[in-house]
C-alpha positions as a LaTeX table, in Angstrom:
\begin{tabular}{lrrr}
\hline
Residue & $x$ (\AA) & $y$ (\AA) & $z$ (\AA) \\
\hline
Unk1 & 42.73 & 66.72 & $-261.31$ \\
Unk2 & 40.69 & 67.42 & $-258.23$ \\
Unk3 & 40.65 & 64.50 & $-255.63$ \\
Unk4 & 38.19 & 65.02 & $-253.52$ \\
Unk5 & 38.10 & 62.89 & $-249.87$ \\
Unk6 & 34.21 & 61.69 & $-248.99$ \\
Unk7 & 32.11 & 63.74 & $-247.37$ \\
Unk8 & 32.68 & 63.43 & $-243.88$ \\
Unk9 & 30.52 & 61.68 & $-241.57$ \\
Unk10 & 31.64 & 61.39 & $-238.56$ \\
Unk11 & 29.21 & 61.30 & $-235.72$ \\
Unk12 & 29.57 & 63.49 & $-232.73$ \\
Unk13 & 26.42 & 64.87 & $-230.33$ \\
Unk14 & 25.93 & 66.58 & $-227.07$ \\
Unk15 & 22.32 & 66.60 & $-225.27$ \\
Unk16 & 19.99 & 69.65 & $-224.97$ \\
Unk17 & 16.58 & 70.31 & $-223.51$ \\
Unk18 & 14.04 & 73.04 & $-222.32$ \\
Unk19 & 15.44 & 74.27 & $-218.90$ \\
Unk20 & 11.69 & 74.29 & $-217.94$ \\
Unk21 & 10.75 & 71.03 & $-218.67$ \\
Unk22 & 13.78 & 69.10 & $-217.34$ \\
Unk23 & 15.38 & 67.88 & $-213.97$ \\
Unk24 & 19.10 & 68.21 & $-214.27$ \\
Unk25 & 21.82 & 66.45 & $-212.00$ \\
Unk26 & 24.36 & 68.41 & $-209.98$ \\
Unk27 & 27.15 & 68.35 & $-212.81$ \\
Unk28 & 24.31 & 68.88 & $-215.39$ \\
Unk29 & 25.41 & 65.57 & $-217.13$ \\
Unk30 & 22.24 & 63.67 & $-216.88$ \\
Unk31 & 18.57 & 64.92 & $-217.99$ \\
Unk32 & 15.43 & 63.25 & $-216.65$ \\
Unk33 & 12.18 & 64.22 & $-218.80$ \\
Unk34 & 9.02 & 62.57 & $-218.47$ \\
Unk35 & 10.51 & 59.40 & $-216.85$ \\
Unk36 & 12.86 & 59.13 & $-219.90$ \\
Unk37 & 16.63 & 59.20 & $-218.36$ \\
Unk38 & 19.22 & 60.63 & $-221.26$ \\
Unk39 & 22.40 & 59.75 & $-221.45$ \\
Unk40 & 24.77 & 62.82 & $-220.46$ \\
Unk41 & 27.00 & 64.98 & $-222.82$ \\
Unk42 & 30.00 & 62.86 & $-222.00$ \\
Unk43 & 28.48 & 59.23 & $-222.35$ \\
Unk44 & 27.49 & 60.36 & $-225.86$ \\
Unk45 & 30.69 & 61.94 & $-226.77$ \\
Unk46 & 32.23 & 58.76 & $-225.98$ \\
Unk47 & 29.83 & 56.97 & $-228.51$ \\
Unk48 & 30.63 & 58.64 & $-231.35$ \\
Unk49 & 33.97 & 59.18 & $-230.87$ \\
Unk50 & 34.67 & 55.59 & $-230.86$ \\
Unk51 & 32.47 & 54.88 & $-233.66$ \\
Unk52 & 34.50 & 57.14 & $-235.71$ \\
Unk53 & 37.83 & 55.83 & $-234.19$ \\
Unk54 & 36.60 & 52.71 & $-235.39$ \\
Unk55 & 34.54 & 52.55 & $-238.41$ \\
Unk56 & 36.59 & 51.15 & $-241.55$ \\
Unk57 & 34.11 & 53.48 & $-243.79$ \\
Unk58 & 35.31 & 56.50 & $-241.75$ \\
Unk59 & 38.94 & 56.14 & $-242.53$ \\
Unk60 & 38.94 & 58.79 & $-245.20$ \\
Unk61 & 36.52 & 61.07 & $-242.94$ \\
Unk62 & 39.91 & 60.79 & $-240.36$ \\
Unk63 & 42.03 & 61.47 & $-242.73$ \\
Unk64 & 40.97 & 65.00 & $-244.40$ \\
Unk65 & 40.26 & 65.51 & $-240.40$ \\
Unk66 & 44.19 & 65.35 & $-239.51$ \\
Unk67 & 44.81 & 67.40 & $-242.82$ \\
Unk68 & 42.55 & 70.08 & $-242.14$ \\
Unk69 & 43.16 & 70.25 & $-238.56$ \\
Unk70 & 46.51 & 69.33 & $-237.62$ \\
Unk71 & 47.66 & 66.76 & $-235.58$ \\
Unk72 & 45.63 & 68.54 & $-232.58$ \\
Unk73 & 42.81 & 69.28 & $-234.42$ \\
Unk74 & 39.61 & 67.96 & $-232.68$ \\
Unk75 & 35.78 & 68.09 & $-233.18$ \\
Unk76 & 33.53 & 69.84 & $-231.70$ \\
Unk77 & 30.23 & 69.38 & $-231.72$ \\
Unk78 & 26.72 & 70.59 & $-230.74$ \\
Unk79 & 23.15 & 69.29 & $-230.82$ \\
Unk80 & 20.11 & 70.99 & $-232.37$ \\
Unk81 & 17.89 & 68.13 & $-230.91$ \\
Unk82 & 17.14 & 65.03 & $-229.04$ \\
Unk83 & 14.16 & 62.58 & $-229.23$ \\
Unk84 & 13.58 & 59.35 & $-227.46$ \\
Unk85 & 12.58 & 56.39 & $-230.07$ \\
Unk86 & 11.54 & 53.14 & $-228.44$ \\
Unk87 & 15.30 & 52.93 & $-225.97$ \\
Unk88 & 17.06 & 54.65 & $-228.23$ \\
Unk89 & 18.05 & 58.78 & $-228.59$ \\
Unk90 & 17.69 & 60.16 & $-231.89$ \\
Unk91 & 20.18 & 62.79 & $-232.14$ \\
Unk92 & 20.36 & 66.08 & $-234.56$ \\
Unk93 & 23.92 & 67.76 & $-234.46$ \\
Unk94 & 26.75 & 69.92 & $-236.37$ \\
Unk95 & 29.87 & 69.33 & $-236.31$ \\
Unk96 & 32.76 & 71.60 & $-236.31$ \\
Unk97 & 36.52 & 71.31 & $-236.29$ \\
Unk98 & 39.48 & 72.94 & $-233.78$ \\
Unk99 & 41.89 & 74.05 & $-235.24$ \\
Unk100 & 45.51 & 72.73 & $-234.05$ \\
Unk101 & 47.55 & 74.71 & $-236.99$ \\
Unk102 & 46.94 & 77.44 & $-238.65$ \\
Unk103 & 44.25 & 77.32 & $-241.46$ \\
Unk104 & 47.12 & 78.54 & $-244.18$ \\
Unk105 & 48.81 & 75.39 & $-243.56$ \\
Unk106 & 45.50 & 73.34 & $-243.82$ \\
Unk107 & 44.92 & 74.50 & $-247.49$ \\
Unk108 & 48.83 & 74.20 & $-248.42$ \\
Unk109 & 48.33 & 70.62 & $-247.24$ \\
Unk110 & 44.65 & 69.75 & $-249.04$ \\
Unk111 & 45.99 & 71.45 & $-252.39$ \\
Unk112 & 49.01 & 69.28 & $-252.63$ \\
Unk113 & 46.70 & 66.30 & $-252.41$ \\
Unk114 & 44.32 & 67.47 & $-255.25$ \\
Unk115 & 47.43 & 68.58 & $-258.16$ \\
Unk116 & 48.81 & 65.24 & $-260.05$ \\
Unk117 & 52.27 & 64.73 & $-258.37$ \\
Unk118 & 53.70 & 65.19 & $-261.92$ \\
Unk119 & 52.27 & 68.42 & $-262.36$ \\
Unk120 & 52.86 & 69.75 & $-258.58$ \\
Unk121 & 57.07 & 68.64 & $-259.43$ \\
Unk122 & 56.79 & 71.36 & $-262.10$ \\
Unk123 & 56.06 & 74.26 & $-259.80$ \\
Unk124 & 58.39 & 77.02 & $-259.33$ \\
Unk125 & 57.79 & 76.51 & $-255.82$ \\
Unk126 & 55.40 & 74.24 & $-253.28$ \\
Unk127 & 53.49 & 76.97 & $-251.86$ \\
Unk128 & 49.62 & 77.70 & $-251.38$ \\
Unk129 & 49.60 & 80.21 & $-253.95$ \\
Unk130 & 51.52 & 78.56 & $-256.72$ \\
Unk131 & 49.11 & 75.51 & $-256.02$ \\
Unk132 & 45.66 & 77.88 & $-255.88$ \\
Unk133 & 47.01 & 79.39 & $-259.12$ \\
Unk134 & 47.29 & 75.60 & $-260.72$ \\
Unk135 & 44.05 & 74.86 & $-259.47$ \\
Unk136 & 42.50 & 78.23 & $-261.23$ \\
Unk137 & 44.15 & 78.00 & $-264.32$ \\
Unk138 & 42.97 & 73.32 & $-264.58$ \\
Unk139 & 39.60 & 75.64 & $-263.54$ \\
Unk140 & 39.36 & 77.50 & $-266.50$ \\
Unk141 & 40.94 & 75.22 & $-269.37$ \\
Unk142 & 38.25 & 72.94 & $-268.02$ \\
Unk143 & 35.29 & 75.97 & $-268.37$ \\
Unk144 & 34.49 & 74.74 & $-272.64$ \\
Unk145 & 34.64 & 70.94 & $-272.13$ \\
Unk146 & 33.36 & 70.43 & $-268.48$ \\
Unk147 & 31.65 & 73.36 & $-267.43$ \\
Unk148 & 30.25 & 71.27 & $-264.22$ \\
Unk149 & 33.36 & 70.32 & $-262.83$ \\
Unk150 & 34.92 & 73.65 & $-263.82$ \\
Unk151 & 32.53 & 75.43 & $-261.60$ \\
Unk152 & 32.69 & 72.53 & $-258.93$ \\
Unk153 & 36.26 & 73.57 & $-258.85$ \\
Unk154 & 36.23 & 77.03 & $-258.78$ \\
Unk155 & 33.64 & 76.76 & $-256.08$ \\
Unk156 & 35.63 & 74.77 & $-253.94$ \\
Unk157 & 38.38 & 76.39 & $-253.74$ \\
Unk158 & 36.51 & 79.93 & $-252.79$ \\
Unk159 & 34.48 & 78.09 & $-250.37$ \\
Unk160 & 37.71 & 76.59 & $-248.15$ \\
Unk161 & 39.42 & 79.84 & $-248.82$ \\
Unk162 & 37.04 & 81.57 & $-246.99$ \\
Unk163 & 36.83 & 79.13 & $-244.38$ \\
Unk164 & 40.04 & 78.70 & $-243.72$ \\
Unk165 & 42.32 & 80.91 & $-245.10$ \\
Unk166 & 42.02 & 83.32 & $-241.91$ \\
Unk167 & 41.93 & 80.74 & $-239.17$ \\
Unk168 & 44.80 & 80.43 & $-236.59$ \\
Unk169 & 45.15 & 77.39 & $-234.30$ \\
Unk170 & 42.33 & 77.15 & $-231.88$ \\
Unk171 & 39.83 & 78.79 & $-233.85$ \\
Unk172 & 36.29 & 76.98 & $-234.78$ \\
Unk173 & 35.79 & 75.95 & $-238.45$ \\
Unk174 & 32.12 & 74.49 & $-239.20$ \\
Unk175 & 32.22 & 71.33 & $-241.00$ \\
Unk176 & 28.48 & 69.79 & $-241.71$ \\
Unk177 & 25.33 & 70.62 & $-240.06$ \\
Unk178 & 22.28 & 68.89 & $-239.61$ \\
Unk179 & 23.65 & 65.48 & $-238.95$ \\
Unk180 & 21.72 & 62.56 & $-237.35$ \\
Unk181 & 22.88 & 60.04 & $-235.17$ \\
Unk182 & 20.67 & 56.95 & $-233.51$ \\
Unk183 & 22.56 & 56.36 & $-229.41$ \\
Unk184 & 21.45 & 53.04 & $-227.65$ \\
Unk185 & 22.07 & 51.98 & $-224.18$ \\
Unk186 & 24.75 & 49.13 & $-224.66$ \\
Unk187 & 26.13 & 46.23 & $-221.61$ \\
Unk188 & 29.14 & 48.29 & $-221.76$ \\
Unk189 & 27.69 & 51.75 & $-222.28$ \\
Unk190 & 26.25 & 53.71 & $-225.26$ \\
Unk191 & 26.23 & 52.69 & $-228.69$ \\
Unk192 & 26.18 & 55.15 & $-231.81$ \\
Unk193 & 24.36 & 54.43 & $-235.23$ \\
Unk194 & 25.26 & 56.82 & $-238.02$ \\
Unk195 & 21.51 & 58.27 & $-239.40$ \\
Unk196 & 20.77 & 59.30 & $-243.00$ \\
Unk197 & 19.58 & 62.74 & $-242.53$ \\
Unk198 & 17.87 & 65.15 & $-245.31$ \\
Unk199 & 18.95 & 68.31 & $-243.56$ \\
Unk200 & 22.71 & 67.51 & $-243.68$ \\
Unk201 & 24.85 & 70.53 & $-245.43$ \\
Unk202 & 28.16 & 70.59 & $-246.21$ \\
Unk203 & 29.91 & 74.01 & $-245.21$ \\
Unk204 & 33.85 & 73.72 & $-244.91$ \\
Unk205 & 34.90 & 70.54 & $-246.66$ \\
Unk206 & 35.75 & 69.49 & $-250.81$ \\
Unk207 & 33.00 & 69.57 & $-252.86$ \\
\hline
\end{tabular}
């Protein structure tokens, strides 16, 4: 049945502030505000990325990322807010993904991982609409026993479907929004700190 990858979590920010209140370098990278100097778009970029490059708990989050994305799939990302704490920036952001394939491919892919190998050798053929038919029909002969997951199911796949069905390489898909990261000025540069945030919403990702 359904095997659904953990939510993903990685964390990826970029800096904005009020164009009236700020003092902005020449390449716009750095933002002084009340004597507080932020680290630039870049700098942070770099922070997250190698958190999630490194993070044993993210290794499932890189995962569904190569799946959904391709091999040249990359995230994008872009910050809703940024508040100085004490030395540190705490950072609100979504996240979306590039596409590097086409988003037909991405489901084909993310399907195959959710039908029981045993059942998926019994297709007629490995396609994405023999597995979205398998899917619908484990939906409904789950409907009288487990409504819940039934509907979990059925969501899901119209959820990615939309999302991704009509995406060709290079397109945007949004992934998660509202997203909080911690950055802190480290010897060798910036540090990031995944954040437990309330506002966090899944958009195009397994339920």
């Amino acid at each position: 049945m359904l095997q659904p990858f953990p939510a993903l979590t990685v964390l990826f920010v970029a800096l904005t502030c009020s164009l009236s209140a700020c003092n902005r370098s020449a390449d716009s990278a750095v933002v002084t505000h009340n004597g507080v100097t932020f680290p630039g778009d870049p700098d942070i970029s770099s922070a997250l990325q190698a958190n999630f490059a490194q993070d044993p708990n993210s290794a499932k989050a890189r995962e569904l990322v190569q799946l959904l994305g391709g091999e040249k799939g990359q995230l994008d990302y872009k910050v809703r807010k940024v508040i100085y704490r004490q030395g540190a920036f705490e950072t609100l952001y979504d996240v979306s993904l590039r596409m590097g394939q086409g988003g037909a491919e991405s489901l084909q892919k993310l399907y195959a991982t959710m039908i029981p190998k045993e059942e998926a050798a019994k297709l007629p053929e490995q396609t994405l609409a023999a597995y979205e038919k398998w899917l619908g029909d484990s939906a409904a002969s789950l409907e009288k026993t487990q409504p819940q997951q039934a509907a979990a199911l059925r969501a899901t796949i119209d959820n990615l479907g939309k999302c991704y069905r009509d995406a060709k390489a290079n397109d945007s898909v949004a992934l998660m929004v509202g997203l909080g990261a911690l950055i802190s000025p480290a010897r060798d540069g910036w540090y990031a700190d995944k954040l437990q945030s309330p506002q966090v919403q899944l958009r195009c990702l397994p339920l």
